[in-house]
C-alpha positions as CSV (number, residue, x, y, z in Angstrom):
1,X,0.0,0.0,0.0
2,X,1.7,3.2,-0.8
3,X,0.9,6.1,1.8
4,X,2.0,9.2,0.4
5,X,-1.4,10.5,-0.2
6,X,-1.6,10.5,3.7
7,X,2.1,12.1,4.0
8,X,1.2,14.5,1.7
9,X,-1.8,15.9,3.6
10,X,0.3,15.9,6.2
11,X,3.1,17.8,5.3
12,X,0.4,20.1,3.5
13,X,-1.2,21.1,7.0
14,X,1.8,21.0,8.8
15,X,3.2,24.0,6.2
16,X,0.2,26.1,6.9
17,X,1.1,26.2,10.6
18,X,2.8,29.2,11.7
19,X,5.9,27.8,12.2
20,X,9.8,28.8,11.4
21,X,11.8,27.0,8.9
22,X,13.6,24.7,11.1
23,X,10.5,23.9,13.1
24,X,8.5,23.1,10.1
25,X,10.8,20.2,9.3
26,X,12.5,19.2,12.6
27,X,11.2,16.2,14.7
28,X,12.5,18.1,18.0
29,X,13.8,21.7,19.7
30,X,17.1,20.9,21.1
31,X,20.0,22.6,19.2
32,X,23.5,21.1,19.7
33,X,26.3,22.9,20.4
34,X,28.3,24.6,17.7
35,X,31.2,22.4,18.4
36,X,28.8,19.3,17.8
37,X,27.0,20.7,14.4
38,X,30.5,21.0,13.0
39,X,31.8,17.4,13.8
40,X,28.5,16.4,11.9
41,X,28.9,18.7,9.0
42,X,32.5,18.1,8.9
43,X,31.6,14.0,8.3
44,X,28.8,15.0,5.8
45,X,31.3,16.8,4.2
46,X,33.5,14.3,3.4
47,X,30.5,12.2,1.6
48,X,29.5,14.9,-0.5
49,X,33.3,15.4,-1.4
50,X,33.9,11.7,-2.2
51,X,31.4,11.5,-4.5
52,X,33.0,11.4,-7.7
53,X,30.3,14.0,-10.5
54,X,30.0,17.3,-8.7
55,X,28.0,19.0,-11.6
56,X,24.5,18.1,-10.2
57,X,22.8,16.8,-7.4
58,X,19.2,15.7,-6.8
59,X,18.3,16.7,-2.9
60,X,15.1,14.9,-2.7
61,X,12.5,15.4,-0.1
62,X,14.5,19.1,0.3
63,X,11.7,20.6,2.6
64,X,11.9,24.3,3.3
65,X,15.5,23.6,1.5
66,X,17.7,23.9,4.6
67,X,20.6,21.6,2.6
68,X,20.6,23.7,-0.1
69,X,23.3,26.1,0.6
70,X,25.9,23.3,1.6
71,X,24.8,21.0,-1.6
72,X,25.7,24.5,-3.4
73,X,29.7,24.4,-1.9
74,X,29.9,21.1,-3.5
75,X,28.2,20.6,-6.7
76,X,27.4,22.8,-9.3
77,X,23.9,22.5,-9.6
78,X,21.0,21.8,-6.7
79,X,17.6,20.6,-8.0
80,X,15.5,20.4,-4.6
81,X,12.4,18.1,-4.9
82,X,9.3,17.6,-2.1
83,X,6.2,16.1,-2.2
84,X,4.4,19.1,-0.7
85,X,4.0,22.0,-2.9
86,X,3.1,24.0,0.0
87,X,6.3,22.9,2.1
88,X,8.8,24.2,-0.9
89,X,6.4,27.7,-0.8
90,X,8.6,28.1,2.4
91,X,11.8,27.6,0.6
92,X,13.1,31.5,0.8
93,X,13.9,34.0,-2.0
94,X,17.5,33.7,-2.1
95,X,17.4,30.0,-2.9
96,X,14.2,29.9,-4.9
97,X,16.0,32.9,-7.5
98,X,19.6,31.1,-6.9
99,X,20.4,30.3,-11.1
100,X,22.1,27.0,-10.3
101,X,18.9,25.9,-7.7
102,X,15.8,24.3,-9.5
103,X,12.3,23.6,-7.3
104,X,10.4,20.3,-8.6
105,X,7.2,19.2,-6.6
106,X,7.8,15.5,-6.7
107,X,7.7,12.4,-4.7
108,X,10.1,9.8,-4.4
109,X,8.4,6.7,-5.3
110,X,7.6,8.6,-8.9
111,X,10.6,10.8,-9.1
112,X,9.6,13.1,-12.5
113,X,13.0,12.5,-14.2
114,X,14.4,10.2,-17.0
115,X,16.0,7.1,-16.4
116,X,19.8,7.3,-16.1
117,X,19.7,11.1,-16.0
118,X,21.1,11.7,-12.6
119,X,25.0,11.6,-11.0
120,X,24.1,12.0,-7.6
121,X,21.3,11.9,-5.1
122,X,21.1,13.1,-1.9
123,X,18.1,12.8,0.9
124,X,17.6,14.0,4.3
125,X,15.2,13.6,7.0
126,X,12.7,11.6,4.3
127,X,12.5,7.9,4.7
128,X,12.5,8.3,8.7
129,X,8.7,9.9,7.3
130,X,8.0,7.2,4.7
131,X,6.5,4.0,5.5
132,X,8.6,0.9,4.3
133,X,6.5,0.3,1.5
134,X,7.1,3.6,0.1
135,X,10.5,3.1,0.6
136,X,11.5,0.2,-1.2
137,X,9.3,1.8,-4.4
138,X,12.1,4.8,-3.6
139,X,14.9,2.3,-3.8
140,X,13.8,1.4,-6.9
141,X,13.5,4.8,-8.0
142,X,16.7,6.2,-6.9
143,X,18.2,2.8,-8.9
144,X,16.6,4.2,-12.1
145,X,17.3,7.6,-12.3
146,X,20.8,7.3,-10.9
147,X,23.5,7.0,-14.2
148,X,25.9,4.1,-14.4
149,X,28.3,4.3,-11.1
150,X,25.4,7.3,-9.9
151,X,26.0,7.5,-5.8
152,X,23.5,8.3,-3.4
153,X,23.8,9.7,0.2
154,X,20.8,8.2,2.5
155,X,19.9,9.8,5.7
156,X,18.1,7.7,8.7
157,X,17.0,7.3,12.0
158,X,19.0,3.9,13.2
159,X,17.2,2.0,15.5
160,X,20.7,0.5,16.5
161,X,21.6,3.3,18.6
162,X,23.6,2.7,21.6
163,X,21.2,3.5,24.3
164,X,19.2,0.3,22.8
165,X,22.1,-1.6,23.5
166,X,22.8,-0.4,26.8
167,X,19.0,-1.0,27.7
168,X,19.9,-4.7,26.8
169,X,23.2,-5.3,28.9
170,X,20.6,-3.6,31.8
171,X,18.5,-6.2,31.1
172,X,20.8,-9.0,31.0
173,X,22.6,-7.3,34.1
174,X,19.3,-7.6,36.3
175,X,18.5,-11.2,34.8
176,X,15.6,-9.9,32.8
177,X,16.1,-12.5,30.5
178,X,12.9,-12.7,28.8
179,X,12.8,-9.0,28.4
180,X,16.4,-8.8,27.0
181,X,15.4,-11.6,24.3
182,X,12.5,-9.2,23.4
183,X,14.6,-6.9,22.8
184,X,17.2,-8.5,20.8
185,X,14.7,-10.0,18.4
186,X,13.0,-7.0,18.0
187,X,16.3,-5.0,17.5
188,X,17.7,-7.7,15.2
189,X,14.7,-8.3,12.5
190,X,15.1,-5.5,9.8
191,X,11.7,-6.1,7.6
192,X,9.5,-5.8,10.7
193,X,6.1,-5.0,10.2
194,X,4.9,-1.9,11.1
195,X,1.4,-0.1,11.5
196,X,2.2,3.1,9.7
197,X,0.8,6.7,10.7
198,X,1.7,9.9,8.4
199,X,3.6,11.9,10.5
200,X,5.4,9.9,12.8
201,X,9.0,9.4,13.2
202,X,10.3,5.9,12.3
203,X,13.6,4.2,13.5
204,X,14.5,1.0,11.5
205,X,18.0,-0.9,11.5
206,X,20.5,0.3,9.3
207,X,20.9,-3.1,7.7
208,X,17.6,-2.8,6.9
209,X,18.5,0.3,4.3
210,X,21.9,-1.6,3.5
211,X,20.3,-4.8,2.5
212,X,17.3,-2.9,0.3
213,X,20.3,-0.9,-1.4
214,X,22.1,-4.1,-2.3
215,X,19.0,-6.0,-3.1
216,X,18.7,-3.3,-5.7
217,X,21.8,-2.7,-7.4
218,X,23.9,-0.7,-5.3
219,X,27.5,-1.1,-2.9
220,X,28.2,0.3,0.1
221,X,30.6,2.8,-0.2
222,X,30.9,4.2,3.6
223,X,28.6,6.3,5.7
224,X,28.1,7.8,9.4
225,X,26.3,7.8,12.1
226,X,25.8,10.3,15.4
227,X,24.0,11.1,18.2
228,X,23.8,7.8,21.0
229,X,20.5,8.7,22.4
230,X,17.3,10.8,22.0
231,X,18.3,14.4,23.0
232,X,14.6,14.9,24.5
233,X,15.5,11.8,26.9
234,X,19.3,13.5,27.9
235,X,17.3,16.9,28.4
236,X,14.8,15.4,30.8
237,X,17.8,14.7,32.3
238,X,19.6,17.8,32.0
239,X,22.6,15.5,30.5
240,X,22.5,16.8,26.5
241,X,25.5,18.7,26.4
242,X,27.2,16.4,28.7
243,X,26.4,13.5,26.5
244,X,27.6,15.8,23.6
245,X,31.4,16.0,24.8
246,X,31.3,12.5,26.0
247,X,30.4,11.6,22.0
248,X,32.8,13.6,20.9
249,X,35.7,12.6,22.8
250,X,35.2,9.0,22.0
251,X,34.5,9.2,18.4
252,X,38.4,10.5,18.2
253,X,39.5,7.3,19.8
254,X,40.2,5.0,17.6
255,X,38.8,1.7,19.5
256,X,35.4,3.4,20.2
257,X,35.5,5.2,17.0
258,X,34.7,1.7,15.6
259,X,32.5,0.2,18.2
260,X,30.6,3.3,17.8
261,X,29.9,3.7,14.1
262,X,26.9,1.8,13.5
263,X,25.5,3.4,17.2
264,X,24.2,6.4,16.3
265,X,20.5,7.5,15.5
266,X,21.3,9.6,12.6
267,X,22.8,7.8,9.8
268,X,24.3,8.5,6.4
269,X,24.5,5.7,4.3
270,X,26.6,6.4,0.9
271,X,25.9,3.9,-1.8
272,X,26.6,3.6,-5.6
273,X,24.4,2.0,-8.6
274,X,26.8,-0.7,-9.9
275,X,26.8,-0.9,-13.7
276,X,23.5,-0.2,-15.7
């Protein structure tokens, strides 16, 4: 079943809210520090620089077009592409009249572009929306339009986080066995079913995204992932920012840089269409 018509309305009401940009799109209101934003953008960074045709770039499901100006540092031109007409009627002025910046109202599972047309795709914030039906008729989509050797740069929510984990080895500490096997199975099945609602945030496995990618054409080329738990929980807390520097410090560490590289709730996941 494909629930876009749903998502749509959605994202059509939500638009006509007064709300700011960032609000419009963002799932919470907690702003990381400045020294955290840039270890993220600096990571990003380097998979928009690795891909290999910097003359165009597809960001689909662009939203009020917040990735707009840093797809513009890296490739030539930005063709921004939402489902809701309404959503990119929030895009502002200096990026709608940008010469290199095209707006296309357009959904993913019928991206309106020719086959083999397009070097480079990049998404963000979109298939944490989509149900998974929707998103394997995406996959298929992104396979298509994508030219020979095309890369694409996936964004998630990772249901593999860290803090799952850690709620696990509690488990196991206390002798909550049955609990802990719950939670394993339910952590370690990646085509779950799920009951889909337009609007909601969902986290799903990142296996899940790199077994769908290879399943249709595509290698893994790298990717990232940050953030160990759910700011809104740390905040409760008052233990964000603490968290923050904690995250930080260990991602330089070479040992915990590797334990922790799947961990994280936000994920990029660069891939590449292999052959035709």
């Amino acid at each position: 079943m494909n629930y876009e018509n749903e998502l749509k309305k959605w994202w059509d009401s939500r638009a006509e809210k007064p709300l700011s940009r960032e609000e419009l799109v963002a799932s919470g209101t907690y702003k990381p520090s400045s020294s955290y934003n840039k270890f993220v953008n600096k990571n990003l960074e380097k998979l928009l620089a690795s891909i290999q045709d910097h003359s165009y770039i597809l960001d689909a499901g662009c939203g009020v077009g917040l990735y707009i100006p840093l797809l513009l540092r890296w490739f030539d031109k930005v063709e921004g592409m939402d489902l809701s007409a309404a959503v990119l009627n929030r895009v502002p002025d200096s990026i709608k009249n940008n010469p290199n910046v095209k707006l296309t109202v357009g959904s993913l599972t019928d991206i309106p572009l020719a086959s083999s047309s397009v070097p480079a795709l990049f998404t963000k914030s979109t298939f944490q929306c989509m149900s998974r039906n929707d998103i394997e008729l995406a996959m298929k989509e992104i396979k298509r339009i994508l030219k020979d050797n095309g890369e694409a740069i996936l964004h998630f929510k990772n249901d593999n986080s860290i803090g799952y984990f850690l709620t696990y080895i509690k488990e196991m500490f206390l002798l909550q066995f049955k609990s802990a096997k719950k939670l394993k199975e339910k952590f370690s099945s990646y085509s779950q079913q799920e009951d889909y609602v337009a609007g909601e945030i969902y986290f799903r496995h990142y296996k899940y995204y790199e077994e769908l990618a290879k399943a249709n054409g595509f290698e893994i080329v790298n990717g990232f992932s940050h953030q160990l738990y759910i700011w809104r929980y740390l905040v409760n807390r008052g233990s964000a920012k603490l968290m923050e520097r904690i995250e930080l410090i260990l991602k330089r560490l070479p040992i915990f840089k590797s334990i922790l590289r799947h961990r994280g709730i936000n994920y990029y996941l660069h891939i590449r269409k292999i052959g035709g």
